[in-house]
C-alpha positions as CSV (number, residue, x, y, z in Angstrom):
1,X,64.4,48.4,95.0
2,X,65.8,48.6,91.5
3,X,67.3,51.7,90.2
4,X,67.0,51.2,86.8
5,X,64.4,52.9,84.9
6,X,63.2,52.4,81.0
7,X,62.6,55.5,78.8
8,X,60.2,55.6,75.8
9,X,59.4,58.1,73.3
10,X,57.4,58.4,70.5
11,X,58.4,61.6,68.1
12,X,55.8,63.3,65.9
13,X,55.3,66.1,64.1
14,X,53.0,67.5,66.2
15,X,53.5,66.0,69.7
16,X,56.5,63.9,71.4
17,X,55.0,61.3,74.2
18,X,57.4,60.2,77.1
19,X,57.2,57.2,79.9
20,X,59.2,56.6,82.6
21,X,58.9,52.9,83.6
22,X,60.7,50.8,86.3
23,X,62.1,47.3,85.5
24,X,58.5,45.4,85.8
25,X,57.1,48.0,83.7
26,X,54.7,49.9,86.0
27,X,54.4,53.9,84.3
28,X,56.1,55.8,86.7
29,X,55.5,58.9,84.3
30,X,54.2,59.8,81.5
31,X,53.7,63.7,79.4
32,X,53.1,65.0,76.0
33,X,55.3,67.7,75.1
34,X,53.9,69.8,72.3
35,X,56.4,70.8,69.3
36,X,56.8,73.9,67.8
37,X,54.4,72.7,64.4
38,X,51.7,71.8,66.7
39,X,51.2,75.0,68.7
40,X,51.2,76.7,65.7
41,X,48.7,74.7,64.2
42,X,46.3,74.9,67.1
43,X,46.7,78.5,67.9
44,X,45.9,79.2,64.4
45,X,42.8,77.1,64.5
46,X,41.6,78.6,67.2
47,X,42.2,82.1,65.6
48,X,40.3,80.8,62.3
49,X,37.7,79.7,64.9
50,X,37.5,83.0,66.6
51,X,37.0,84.5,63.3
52,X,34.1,82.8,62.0
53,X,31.9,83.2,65.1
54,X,33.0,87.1,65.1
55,X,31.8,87.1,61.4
56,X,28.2,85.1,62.3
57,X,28.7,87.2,65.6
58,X,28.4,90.5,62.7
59,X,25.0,89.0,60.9
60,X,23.4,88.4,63.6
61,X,23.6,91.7,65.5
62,X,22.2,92.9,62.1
63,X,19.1,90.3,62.4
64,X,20.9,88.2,59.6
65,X,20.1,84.7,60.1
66,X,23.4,82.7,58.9
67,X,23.0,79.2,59.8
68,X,25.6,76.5,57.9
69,X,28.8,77.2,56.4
70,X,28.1,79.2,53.3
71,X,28.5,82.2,55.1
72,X,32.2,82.0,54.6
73,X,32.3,80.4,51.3
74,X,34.0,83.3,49.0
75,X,32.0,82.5,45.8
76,X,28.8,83.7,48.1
77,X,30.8,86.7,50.1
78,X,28.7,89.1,47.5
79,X,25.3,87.7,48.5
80,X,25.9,87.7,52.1
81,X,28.0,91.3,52.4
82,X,25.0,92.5,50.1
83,X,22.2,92.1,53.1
84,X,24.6,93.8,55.3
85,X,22.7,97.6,55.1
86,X,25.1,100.0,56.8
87,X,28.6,100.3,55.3
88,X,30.9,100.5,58.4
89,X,29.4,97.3,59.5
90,X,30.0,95.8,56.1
91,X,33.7,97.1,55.9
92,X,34.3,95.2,58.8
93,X,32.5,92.1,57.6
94,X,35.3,92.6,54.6
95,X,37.8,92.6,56.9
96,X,37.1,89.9,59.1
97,X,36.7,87.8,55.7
98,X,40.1,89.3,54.7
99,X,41.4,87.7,57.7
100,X,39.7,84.5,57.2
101,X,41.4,84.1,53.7
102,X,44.6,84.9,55.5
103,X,44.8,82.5,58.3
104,X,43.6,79.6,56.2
105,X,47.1,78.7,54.8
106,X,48.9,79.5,57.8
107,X,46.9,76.6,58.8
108,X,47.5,74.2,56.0
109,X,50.9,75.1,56.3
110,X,51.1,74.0,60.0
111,X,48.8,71.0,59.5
112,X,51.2,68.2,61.1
């Protein structure tokens, strides 16, 4: 048995994949190594994720139906914090859009 071995990568922005093949090129290995850019870019996703349902999350426990996406839109933030009747729940629902508007750039910045 041969013991020479063939390496291949192929470098990303976001990810690095790696084989390991033998010498009649059966994969003896193969991984995805994430790079630095990439976790960032999916941890912040998720937080912008985690985010919006906490903010639909807010509505609803107020009986606010929020379907669709204009929920977070900031030209109708007014409309929607306006049907929010007590004010601690609709200081929060300003803060959890404060953090929306905050992690959105971190994520454009990370995009790979």
């Amino acid at each position: 048995m041969s013991q020479e071995k063939y390496i291949g990568l192929n470098v990303h922005q976001a990810s690095i994949s790696a084989a390991v093949m033998d010498p009649s090129g059966n994969v003896l290995m193969e991984c995805l190594l994430e790079t630095k850019l990439g976790r960032s870019y999916l941890t912040v996703s998720k937080e912008i994720t985690r985010t919006m349902n906490r903010i639909k999350s807010l509505y609803r426990s107020c009986a606010i139906p929020c379907s669709g996406a204009t929920v977070y839109a900031p030209r109708h933030r007014g409309e929607w914090l306006a049907k929010i009747m007590e004010p601690g729940v609709r200081v929060r629902a300003q803060h959890l859009y404060q953090q929306l508007d905050n992690l959105q750039p971190l994520r454009l910045e990370a995009r790979p």
